[in-house]
mmJSON file of the N, C-alpha and C atoms, coordinates in Angstrom:
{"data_MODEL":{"atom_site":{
"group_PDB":["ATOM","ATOM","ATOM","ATOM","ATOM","ATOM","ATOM","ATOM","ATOM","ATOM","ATOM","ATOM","ATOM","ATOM","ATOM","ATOM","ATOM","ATOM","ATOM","ATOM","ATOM","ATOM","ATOM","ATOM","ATOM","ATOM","ATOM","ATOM","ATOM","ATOM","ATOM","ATOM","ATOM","ATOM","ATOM","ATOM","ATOM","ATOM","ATOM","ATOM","ATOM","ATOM","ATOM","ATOM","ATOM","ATOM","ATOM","ATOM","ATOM","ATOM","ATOM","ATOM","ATOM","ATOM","ATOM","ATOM","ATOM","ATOM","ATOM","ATOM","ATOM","ATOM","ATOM","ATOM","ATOM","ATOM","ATOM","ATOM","ATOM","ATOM","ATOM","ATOM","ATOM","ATOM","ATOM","ATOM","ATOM","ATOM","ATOM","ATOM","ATOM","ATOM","ATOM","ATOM","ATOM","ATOM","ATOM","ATOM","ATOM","ATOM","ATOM","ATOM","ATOM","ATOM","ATOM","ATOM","ATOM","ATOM","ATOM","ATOM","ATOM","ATOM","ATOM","ATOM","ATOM","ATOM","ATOM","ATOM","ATOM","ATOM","ATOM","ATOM","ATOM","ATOM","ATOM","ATOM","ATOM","ATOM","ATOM","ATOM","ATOM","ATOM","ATOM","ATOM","ATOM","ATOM","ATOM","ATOM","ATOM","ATOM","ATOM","ATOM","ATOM","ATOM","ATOM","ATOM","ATOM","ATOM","ATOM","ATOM","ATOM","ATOM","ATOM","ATOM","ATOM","ATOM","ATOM","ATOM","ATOM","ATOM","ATOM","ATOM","ATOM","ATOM","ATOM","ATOM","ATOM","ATOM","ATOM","ATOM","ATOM","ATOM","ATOM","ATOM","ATOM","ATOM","ATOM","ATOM","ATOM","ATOM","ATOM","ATOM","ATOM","ATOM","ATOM","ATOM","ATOM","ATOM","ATOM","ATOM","ATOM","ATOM","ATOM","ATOM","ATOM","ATOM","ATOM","ATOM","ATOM","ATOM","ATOM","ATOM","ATOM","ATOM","ATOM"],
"id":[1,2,3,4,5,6,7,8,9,10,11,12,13,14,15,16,17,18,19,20,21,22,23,24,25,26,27,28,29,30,31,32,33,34,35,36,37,38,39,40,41,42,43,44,45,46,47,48,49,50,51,52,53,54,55,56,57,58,59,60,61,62,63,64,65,66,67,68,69,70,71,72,73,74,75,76,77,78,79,80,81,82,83,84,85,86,87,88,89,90,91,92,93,94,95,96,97,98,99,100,101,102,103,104,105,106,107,108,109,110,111,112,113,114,115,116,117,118,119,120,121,122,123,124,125,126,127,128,129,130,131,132,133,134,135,136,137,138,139,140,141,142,143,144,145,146,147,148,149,150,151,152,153,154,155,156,157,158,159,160,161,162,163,164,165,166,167,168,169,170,171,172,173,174,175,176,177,178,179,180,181,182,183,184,185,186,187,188,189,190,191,192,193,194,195],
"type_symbol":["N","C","C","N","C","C","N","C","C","N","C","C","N","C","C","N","C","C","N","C","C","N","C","C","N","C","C","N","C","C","N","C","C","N","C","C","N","C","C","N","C","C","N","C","C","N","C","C","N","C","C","N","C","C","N","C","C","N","C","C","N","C","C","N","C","C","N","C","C","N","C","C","N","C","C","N","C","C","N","C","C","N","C","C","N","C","C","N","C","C","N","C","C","N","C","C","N","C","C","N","C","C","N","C","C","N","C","C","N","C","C","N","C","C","N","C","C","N","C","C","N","C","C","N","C","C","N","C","C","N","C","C","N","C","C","N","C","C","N","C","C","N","C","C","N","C","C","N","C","C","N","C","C","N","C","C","N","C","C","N","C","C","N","C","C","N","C","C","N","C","C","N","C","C","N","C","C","N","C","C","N","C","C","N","C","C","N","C","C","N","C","C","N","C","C"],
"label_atom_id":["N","CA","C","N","CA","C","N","CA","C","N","CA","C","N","CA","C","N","CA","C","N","CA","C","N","CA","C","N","CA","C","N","CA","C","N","CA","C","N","CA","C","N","CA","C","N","CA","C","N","CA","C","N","CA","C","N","CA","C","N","CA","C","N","CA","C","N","CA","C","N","CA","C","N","CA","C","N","CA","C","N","CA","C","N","CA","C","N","CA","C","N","CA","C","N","CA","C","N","CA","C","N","CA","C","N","CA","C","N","CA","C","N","CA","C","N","CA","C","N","CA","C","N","CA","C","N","CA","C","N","CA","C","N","CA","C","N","CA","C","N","CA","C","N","CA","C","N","CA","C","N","CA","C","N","CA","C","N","CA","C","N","CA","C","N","CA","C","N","CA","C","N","CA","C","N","CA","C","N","CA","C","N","CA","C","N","CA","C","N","CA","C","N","CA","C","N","CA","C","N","CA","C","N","CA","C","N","CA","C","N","CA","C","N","CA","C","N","CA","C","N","CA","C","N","CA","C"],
"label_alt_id":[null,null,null,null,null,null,null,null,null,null,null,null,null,null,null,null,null,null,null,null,null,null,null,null,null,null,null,null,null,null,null,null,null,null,null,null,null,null,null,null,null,null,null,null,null,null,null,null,null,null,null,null,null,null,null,null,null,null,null,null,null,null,null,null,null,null,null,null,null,null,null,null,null,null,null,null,null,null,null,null,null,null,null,null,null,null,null,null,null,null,null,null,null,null,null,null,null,null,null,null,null,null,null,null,null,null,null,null,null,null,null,null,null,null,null,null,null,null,null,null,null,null,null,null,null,null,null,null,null,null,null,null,null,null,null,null,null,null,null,null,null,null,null,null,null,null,null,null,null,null,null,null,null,null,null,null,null,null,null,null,null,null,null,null,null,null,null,null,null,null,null,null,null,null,null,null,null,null,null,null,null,null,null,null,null,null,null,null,null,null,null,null,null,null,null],
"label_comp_id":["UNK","UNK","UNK","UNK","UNK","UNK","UNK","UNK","UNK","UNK","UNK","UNK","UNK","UNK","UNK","UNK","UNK","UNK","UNK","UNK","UNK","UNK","UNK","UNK","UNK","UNK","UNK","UNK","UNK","UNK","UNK","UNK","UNK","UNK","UNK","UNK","UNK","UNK","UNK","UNK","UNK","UNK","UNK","UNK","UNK","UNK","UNK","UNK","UNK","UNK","UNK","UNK","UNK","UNK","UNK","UNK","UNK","UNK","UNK","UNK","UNK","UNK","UNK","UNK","UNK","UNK","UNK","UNK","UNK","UNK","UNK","UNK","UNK","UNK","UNK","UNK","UNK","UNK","UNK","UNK","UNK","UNK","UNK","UNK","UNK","UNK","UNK","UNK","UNK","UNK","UNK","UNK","UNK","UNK","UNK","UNK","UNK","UNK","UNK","UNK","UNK","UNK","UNK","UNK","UNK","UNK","UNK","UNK","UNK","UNK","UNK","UNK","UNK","UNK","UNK","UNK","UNK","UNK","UNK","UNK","UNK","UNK","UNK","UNK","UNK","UNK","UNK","UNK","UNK","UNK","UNK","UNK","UNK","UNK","UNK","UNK","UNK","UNK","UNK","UNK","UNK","UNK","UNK","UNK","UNK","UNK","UNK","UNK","UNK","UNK","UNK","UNK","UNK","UNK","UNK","UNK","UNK","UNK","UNK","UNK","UNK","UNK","UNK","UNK","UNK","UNK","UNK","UNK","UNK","UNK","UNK","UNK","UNK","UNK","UNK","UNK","UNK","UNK","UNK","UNK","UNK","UNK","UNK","UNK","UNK","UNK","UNK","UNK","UNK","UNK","UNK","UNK","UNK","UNK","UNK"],
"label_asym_id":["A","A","A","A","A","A","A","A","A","A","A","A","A","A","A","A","A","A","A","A","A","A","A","A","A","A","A","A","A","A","A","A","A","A","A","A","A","A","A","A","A","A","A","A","A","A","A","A","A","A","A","A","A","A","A","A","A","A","A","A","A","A","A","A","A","A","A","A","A","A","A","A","A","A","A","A","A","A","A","A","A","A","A","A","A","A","A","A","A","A","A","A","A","A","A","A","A","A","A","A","A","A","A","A","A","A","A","A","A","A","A","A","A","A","A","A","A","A","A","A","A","A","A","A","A","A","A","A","A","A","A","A","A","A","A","A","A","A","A","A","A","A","A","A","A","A","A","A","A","A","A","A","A","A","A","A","A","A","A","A","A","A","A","A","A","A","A","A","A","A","A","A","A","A","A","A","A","A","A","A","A","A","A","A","A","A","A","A","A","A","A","A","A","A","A"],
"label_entity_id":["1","1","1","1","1","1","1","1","1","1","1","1","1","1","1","1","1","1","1","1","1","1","1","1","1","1","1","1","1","1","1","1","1","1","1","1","1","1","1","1","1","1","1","1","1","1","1","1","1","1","1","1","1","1","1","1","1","1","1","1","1","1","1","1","1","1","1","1","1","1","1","1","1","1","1","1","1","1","1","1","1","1","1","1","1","1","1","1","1","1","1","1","1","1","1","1","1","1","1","1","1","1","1","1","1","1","1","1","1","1","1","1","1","1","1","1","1","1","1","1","1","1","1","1","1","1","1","1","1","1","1","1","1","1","1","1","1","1","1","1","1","1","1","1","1","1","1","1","1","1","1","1","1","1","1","1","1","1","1","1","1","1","1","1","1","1","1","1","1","1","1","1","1","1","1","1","1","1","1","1","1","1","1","1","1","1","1","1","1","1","1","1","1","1","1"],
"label_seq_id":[1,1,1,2,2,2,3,3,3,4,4,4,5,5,5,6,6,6,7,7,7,8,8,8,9,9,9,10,10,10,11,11,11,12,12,12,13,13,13,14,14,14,15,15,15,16,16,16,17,17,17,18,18,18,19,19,19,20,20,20,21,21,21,22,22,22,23,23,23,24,24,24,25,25,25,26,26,26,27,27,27,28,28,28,29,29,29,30,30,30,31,31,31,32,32,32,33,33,33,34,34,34,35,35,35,36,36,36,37,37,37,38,38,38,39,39,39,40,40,40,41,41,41,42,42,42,43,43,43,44,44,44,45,45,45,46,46,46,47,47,47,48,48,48,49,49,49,50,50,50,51,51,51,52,52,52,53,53,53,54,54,54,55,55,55,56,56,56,57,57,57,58,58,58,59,59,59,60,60,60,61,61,61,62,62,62,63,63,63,64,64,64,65,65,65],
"pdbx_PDB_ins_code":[null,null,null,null,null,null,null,null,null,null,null,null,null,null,null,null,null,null,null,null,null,null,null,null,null,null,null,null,null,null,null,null,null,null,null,null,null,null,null,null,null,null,null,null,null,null,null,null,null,null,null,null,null,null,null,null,null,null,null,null,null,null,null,null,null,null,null,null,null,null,null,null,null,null,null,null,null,null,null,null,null,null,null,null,null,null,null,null,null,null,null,null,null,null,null,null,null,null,null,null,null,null,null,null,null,null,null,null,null,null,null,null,null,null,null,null,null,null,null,null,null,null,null,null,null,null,null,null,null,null,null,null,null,null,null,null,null,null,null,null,null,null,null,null,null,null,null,null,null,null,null,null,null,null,null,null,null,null,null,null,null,null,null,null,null,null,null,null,null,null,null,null,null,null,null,null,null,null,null,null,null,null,null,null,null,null,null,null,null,null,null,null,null,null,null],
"Cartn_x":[7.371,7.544,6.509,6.573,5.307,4.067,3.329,2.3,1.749,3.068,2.642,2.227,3.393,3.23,1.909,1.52,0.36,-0.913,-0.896,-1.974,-1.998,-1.209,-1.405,-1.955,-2.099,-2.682,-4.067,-4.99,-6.21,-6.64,-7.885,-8.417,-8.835,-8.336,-8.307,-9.975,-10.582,-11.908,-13.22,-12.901,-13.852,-12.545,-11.973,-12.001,-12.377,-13.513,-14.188,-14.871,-14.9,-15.566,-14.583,-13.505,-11.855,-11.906,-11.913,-11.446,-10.022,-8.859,-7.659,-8.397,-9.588,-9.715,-10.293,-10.873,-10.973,-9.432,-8.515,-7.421,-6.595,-7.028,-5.812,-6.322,-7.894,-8.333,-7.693,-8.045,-7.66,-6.078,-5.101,-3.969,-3.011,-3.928,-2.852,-3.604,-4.882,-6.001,-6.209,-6.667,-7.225,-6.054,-5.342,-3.608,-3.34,-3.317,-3.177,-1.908,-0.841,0.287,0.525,-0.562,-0.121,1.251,1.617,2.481,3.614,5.336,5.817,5.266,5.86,5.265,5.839,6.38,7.122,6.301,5.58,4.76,3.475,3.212,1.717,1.843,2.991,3.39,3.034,4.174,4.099,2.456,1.652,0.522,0.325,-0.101,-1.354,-0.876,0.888,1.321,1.654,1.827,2.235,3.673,4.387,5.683,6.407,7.337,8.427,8.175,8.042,7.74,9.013,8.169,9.405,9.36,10.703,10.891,10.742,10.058,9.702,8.111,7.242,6.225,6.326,7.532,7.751,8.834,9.595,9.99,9.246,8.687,7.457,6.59,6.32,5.852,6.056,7.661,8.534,8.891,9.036,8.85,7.816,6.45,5.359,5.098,5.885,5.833,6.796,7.889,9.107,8.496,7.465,7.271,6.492,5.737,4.461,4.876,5.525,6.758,7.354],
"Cartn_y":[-1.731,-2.109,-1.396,-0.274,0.835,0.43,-0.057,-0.782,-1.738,-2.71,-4.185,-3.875,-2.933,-2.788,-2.476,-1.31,-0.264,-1.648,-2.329,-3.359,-4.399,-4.639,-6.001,-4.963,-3.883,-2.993,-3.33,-3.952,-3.825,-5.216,-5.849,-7.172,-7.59,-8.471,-8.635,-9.26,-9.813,-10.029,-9.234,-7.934,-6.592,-5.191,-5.363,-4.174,-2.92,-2.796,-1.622,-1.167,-2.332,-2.232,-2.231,-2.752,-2.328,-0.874,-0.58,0.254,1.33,0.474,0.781,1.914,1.166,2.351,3.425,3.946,5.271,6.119,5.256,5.716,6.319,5.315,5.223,6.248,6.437,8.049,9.189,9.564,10.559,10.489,9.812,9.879,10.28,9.433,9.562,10.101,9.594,10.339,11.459,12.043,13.25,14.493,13.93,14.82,15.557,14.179,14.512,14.71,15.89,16.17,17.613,17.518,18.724,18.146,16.964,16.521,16.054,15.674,14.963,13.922,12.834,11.223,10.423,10.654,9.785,10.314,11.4,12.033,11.494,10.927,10.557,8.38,8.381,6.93,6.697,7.74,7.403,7.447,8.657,9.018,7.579,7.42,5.442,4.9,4.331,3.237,3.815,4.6,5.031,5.055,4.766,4.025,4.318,4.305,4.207,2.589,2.784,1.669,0.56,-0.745,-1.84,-3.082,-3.142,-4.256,-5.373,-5.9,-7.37,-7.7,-6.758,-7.097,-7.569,-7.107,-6.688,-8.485,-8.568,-9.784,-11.108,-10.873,-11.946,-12.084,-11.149,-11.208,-12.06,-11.408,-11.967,-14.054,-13.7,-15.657,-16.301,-15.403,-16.364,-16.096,-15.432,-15.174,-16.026,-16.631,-17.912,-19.112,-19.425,-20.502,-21.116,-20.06,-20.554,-20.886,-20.095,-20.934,-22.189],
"Cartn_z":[-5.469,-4.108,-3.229,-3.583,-2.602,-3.378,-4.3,-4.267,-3.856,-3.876,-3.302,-1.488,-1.05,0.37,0.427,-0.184,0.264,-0.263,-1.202,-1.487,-0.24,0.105,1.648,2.947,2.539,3.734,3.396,2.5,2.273,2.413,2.887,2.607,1.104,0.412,-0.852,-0.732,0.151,0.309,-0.113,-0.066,0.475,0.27,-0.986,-1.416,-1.284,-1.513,-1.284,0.171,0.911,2.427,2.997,2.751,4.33,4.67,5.739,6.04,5.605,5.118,4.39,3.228,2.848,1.553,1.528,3.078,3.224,3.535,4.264,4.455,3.578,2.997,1.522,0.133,0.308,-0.596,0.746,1.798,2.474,2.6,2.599,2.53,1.114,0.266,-1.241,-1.954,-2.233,-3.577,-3.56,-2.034,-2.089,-1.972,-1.749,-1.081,-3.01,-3.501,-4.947,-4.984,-5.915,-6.035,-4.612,-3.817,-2.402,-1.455,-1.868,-0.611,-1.134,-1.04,-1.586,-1.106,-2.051,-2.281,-1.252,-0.279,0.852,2.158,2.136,2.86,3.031,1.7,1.677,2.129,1.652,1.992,3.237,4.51,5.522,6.321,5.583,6.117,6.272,4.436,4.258,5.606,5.46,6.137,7.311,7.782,9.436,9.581,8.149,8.401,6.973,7.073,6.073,4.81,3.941,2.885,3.161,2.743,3.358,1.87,2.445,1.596,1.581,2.621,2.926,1.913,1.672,1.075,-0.415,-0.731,-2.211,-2.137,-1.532,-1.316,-1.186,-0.549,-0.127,-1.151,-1.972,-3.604,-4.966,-3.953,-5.351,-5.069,-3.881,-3.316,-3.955,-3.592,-4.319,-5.946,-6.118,-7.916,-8.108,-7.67,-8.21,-8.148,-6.766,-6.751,-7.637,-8.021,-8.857,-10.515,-10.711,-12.047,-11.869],
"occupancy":[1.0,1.0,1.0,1.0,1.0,1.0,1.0,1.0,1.0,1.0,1.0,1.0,1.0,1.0,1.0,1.0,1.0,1.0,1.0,1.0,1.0,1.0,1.0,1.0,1.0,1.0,1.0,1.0,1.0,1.0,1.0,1.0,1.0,1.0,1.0,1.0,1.0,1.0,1.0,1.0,1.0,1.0,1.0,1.0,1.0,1.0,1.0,1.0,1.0,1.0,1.0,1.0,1.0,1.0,1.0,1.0,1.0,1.0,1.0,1.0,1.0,1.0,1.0,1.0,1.0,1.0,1.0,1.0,1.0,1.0,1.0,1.0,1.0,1.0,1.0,1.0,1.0,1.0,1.0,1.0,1.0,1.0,1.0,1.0,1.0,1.0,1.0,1.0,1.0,1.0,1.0,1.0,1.0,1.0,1.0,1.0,1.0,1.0,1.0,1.0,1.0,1.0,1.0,1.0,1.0,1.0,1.0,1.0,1.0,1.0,1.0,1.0,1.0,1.0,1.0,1.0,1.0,1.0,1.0,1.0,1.0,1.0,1.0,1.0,1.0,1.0,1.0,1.0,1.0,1.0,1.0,1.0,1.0,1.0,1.0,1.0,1.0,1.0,1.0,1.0,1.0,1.0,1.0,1.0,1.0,1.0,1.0,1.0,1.0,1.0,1.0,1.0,1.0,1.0,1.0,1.0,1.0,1.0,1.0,1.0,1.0,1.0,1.0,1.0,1.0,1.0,1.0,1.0,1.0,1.0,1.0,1.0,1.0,1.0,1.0,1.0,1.0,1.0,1.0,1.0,1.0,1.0,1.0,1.0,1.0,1.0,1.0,1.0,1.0,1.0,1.0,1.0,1.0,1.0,1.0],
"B_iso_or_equiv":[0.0,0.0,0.0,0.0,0.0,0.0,0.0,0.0,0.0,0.0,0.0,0.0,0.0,0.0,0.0,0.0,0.0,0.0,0.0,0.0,0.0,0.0,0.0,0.0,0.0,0.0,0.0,0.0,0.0,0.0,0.0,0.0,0.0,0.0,0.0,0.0,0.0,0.0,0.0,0.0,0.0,0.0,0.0,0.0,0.0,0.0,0.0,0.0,0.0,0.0,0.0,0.0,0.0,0.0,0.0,0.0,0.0,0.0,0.0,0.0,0.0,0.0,0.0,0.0,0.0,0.0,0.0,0.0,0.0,0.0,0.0,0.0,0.0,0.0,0.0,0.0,0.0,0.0,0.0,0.0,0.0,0.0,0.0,0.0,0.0,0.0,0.0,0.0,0.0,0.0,0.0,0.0,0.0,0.0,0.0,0.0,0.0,0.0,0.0,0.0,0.0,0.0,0.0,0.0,0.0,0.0,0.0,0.0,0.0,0.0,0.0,0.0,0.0,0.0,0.0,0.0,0.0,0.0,0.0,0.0,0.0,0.0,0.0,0.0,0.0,0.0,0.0,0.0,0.0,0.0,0.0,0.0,0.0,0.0,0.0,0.0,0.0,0.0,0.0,0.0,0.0,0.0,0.0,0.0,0.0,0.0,0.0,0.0,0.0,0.0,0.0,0.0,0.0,0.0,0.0,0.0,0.0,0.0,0.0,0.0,0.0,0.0,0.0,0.0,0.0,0.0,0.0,0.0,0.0,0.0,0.0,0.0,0.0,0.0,0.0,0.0,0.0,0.0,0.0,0.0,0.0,0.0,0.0,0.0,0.0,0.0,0.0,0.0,0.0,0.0,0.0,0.0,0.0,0.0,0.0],
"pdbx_formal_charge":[null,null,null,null,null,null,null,null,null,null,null,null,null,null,null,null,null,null,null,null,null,null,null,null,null,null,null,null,null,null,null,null,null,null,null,null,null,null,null,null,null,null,null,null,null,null,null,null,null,null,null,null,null,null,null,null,null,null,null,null,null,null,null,null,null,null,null,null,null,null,null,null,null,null,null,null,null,null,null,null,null,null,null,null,null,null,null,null,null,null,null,null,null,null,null,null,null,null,null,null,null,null,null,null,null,null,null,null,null,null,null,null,null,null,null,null,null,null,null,null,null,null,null,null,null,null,null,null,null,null,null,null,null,null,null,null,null,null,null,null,null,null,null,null,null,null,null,null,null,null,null,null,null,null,null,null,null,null,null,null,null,null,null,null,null,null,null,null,null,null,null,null,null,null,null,null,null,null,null,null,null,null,null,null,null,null,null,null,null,null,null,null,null,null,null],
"auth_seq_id":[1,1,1,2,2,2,3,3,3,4,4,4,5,5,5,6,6,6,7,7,7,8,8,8,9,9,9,10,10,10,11,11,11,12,12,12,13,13,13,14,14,14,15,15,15,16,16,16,17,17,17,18,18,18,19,19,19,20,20,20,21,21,21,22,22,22,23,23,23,24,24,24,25,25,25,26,26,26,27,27,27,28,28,28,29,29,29,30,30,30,31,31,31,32,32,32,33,33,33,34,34,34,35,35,35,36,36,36,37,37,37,38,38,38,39,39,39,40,40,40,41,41,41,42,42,42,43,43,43,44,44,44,45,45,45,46,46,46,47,47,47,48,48,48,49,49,49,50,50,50,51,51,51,52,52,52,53,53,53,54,54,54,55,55,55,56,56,56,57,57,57,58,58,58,59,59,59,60,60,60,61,61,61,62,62,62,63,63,63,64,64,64,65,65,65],
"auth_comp_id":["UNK","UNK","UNK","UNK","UNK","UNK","UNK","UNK","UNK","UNK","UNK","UNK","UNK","UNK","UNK","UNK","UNK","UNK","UNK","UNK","UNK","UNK","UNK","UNK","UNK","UNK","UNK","UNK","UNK","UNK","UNK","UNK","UNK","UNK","UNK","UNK","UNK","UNK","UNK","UNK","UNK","UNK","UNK","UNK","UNK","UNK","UNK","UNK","UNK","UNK","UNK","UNK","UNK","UNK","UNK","UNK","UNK","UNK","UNK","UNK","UNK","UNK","UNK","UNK","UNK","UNK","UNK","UNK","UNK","UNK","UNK","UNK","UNK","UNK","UNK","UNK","UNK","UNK","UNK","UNK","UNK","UNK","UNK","UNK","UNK","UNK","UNK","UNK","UNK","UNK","UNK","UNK","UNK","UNK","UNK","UNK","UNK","UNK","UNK","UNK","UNK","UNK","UNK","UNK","UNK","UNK","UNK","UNK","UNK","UNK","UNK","UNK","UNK","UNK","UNK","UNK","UNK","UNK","UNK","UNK","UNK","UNK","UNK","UNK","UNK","UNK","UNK","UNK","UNK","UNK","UNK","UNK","UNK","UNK","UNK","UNK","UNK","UNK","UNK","UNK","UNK","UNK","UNK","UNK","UNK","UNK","UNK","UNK","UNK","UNK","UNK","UNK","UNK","UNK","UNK","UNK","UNK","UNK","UNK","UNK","UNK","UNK","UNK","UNK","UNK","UNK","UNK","UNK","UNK","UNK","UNK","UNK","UNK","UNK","UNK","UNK","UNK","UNK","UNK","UNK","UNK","UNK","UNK","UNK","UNK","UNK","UNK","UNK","UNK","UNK","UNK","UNK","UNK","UNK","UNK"],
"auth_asym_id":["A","A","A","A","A","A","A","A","A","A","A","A","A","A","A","A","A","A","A","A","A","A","A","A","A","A","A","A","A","A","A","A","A","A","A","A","A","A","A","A","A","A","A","A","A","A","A","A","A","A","A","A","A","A","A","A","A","A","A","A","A","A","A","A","A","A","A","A","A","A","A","A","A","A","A","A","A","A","A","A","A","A","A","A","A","A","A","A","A","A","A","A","A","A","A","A","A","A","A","A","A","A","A","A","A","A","A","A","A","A","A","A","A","A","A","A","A","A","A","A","A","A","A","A","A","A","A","A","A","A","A","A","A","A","A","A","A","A","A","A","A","A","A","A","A","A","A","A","A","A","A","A","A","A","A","A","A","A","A","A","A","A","A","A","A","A","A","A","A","A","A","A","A","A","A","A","A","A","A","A","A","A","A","A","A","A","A","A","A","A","A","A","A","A","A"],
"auth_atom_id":["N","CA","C","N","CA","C","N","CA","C","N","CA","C","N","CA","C","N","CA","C","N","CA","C","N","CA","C","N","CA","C","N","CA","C","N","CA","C","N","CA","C","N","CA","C","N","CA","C","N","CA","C","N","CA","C","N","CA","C","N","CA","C","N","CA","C","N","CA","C","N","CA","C","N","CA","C","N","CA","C","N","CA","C","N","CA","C","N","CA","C","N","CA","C","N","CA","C","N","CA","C","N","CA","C","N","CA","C","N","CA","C","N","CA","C","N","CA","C","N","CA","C","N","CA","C","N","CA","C","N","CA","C","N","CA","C","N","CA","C","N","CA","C","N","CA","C","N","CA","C","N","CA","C","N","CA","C","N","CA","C","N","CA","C","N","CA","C","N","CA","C","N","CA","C","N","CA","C","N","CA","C","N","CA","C","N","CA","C","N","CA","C","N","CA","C","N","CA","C","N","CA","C","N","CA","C","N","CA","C","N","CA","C","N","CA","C","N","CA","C","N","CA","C","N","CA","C"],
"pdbx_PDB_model_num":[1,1,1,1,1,1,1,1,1,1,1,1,1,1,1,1,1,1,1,1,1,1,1,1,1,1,1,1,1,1,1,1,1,1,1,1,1,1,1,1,1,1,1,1,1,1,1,1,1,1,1,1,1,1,1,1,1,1,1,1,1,1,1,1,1,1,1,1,1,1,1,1,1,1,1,1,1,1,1,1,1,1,1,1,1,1,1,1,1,1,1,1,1,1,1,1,1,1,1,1,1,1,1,1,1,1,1,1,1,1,1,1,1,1,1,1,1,1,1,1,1,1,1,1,1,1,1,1,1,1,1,1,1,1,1,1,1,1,1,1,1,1,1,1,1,1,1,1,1,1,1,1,1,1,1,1,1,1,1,1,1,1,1,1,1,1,1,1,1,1,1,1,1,1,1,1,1,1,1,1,1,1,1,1,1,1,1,1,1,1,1,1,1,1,1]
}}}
C-alpha cells in the first residue's frame, strides 16, 4: 500500500527527472534505518499513507482481468 502511494507521487513519464525523486532519496534513501518508517513516510508524502492509492490499484488490476 505505502509503495503504490509513494509511486503515484512520481511522473511515470520521467522517472528520473521528477522532482519526487530527489525527495524521495532525501526523505527515505538517505535517512536509511536513522528514522522510524512512518517518519520517513510522512517526510516523502507530507502526510500519513492512504488507502485510496492502493484501492484505485486494485480497481485497475480487476478490470483488466
Amino acid at each position: 500500500m505505502i509503495a503504490i502511494d509513494f509511486f503515484n507521487q512520481f511522473d511515470r513519464a520521467a522517472l528520473l527527472d521528477d522532482p519526487a525523486t530527489m525527495r524521495y532519496r532525501k526523505a527515505v534513501l538517505d535517512r536509511g534505518g536513522s528514522a522510524p518508517g512512518r517518519a520517513m513516510v510522512q517526510g516523502f508524502l507530507g502526510r500519513d499513507e492512504s488507502m485510496e492509492a492502493f484501492e484505485e490499484w486494485i480497481g485497475e488490476a480487476l478490470v483488466e482481468v
